[in-house]
N, C-alpha and C positions, 0 to 999 in steps of 0.2 A: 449775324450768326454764321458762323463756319460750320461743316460737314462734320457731324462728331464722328473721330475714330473708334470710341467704348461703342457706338450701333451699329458701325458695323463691324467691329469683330463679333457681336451677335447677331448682326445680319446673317453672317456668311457660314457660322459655327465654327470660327477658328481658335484653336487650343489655346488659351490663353489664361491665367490663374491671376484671381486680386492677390495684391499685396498693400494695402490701405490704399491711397490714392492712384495706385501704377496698377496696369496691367504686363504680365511678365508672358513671354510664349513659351508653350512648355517643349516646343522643338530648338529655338534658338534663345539660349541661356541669356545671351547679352543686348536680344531685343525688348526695351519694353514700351509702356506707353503713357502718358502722364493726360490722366484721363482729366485735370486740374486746368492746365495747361493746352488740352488737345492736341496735344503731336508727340511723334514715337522717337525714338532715339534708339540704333543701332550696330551700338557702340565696336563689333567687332568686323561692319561692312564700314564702316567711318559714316554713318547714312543716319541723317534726322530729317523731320518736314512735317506735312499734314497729310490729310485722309490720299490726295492724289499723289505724293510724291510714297506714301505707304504701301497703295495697294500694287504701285509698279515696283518695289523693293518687291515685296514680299511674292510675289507670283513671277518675278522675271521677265515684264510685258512689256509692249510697248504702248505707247502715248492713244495710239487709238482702238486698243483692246481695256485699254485701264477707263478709256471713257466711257465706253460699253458695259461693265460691269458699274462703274459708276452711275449710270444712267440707269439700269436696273434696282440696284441701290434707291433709287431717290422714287421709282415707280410703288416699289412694295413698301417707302416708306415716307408718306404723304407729307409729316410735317419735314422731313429733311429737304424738300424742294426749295426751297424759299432759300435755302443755305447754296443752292448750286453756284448763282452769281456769285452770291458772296464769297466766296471765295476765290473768288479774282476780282480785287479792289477798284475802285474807280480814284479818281484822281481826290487827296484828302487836303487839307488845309496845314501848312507849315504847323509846327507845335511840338509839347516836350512827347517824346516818347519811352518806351520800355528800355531797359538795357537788354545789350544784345542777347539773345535767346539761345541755345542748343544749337536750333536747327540755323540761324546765322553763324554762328563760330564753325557750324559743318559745313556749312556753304563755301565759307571763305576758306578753310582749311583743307580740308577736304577735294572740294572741288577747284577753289583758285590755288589751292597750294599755297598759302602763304604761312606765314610761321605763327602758330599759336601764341608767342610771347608776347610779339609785333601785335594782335591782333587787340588782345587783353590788357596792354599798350593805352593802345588807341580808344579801347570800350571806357576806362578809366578817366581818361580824358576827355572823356563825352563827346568824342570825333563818329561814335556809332553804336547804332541803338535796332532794337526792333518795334515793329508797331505788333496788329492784334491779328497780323496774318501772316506771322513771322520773316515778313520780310526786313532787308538789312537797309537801314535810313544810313544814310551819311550827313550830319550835317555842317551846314556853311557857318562859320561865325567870322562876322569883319574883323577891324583891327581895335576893338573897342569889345570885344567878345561878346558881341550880341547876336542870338540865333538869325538868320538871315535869309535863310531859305535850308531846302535839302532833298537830296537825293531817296530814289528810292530803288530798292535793289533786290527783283525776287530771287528765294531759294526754290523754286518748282520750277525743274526744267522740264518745257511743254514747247517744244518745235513745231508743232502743227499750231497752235496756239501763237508763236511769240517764232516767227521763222525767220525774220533778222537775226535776233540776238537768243532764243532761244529761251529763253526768263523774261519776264517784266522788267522794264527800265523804265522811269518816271522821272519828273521833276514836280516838288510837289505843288501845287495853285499858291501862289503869294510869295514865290520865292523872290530875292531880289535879282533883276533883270542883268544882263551882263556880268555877274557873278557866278562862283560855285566851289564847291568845295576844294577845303584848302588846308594845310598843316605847316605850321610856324616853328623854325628851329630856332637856339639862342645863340647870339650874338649879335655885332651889326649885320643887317639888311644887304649881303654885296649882288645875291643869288636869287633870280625868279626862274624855276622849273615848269614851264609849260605842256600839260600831257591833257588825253583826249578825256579819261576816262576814271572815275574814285579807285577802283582795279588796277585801271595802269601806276595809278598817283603810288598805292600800296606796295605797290610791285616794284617802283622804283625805289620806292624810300627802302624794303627790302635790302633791296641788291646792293646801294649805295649807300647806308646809311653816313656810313666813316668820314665823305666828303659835303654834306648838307649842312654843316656849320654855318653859321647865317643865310640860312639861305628861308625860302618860300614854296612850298609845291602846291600849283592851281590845276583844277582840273577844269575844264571847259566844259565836262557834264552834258554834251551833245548841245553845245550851245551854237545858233546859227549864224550868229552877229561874233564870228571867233577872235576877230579884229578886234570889235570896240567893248568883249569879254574882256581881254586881256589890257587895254588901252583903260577904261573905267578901273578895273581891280586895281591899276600901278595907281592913281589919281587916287583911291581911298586909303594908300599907304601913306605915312607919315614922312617915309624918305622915301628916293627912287634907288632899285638897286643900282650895280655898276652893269652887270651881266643881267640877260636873259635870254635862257635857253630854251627853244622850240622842243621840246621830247612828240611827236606825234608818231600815230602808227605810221609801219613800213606799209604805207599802200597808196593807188591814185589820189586819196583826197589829204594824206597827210603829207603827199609831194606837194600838192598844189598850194595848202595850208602856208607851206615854206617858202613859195612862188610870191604868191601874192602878201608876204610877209615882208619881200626883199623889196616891193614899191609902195610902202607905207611908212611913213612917219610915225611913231608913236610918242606920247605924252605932247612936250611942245617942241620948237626948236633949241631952246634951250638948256632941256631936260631929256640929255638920251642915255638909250643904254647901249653895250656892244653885246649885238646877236650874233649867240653861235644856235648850230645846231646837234643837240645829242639824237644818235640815230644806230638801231638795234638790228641787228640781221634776223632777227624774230616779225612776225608780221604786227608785234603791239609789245608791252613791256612784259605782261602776265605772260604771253607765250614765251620770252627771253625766259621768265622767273621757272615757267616748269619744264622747261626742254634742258636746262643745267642746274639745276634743282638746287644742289648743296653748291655750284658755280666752279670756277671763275667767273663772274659774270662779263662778260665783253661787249664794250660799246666805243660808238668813233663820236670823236667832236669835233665839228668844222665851224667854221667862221661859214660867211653866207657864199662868199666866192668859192673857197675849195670846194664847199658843199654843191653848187653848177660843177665844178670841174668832176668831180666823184660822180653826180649822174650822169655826164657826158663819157665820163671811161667804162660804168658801165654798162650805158647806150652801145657805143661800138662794139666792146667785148660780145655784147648779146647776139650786132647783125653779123659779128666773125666766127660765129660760134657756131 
């Protein structure tokens, strides 16, 4: 059970008028609330979500004033207690879910900036869904199109809550190990795109789409074993490509990623591919995607050696600077 929004815009007495299943606000035209559904859509801040992503629109607050009235909230009204947890999930069992919701398409659009077309795209193709707490799933499907695990992805951003990343990030119990979500273009297999994160995956396919002609983009989905992620994904491919490209974030662990990339063998001895590395002056892909919004997007690709020489040049530039 989630926090219903309809108790508390009567909690709180805020101006709000039925319109059969919607609640409409009688101060902001293009706010309302889908009392069906439980979460509000406000359509002319680009802002949907649930009861806690609502009361910090609607009041201008932050994360530990909106808790505070939340918590008032749940005192004067006894049976809403029980919905406090619940509203921040606990880890659920791989399976089919909802298509993507409102407050996912605002997520991604909205806040990742990614292109509505792109997004509704991929909803279609059942690459992304929401579950019962509108968050955005991603999910894995092998090469045989069988669901295989998946990603899960909050819209409620709560930094005291989630001060890594800001939102909920999950994998969901049963997904398959050394995997993760992934998007398939047509042609022959020449291209595997390696990035950290279903965001970055988006964000790349975005910027790039023009050149993803047979190609693969895997996301590593904060997998720990990032090696024998990517080493198992190529083994459950039909063919090996000829390339594959490293894409990680611009930062310590997505140098190291590259490091420890360049003294590993992958698949057998007889089966390889030629590593290069695609590499973004953005600190991840999604930051590339919103800092040049409409683009050019610009990126460098090294093989693994110029890629040593490039951080060795700009090693020194740094200690002459």
């Amino acid at each position: 059970m989630a926090l219903e929004l309809a108790d508390y815009v009567s909690y709180a007495g805020l101006p709000f008028k039925h319109e059969g299943r919607y609640l409409r606000s009688q101060e902001h035209d293009s706010l309302i609330i889908d009392t069906r559904k439980n979460y509000f859509i406000w359509n002319s801040q680009g802002l949907a979500g649930n009861l806690s992503q609502f009361i910090k629109a609607y009041y201008g607050i932050s994360d530990r004033e909106m808790h505070f009235r939340l918590k008032a909230f749940t005192k004067t009204n006894p049976q809403q207690k029980s919905a406090v947890k619940a509203d921040y999930p606990t880890k659920s069992a791989v399976g089919s879910v909802a298509p993507l919701d409102a407050a996912g398409m605002a997520y991604l659009t909205q806040y990742r900036h990614l292109d509505s077309r792109l997004i509704t795209f991929a909803a279609r193709q059942g690459l992304l869904g929401s579950d019962g707490y509108h968050n955005v799933i991603f999910n894995w499907f092998d090469a045989a199109g069988t669901l295989v695990g998946q990603d899960v992805q909050g819209t409620v951003i709560n930094r005291q809550r989630y001060p890594k990343h800001g939102s909920l990030k999950q994998i969901k119990a049963g997904s398959k190990p050394h995997y993760g979500f992934n998007v398939r273009f047509k042609g022959v297999f020449r291209h595997l795109y390696v990035l950290e994160s279903p965001i970055d995956l988006l964000s790349y396919w975005q910027m790039y789409a023009q050149e993803l002609s047979g190609s693969q983009l895997l996301s590593l989905s904060g997998a720990s074993a990032k090696m024998q992620t990517i080493n198992d994904y190529l083994l459950t491919q039909p063919e090996i490509p000829a390339y594959l490209h490293l894409a990680p974030d611009n930062d310590v662990a997505g140098r190291a990623l590259i490091e420890k990339f360049q003294h590993m063998r992958l698949i057998t001895p007889h089966q390889t591919c030629q590593n290069l590395v695609e590499w973004s002056g953005a600190k991840d892909w999604n930051a590339q995607l919103q800092a040049a919004k409409t683009g050019p997007y610009t990126k460098l690709t090294f093989d693994m050696q110029t890629f040593d020489q490039f951080q060795l040049f700009n090693k020194l530039r740094k200690c002459l600077s």
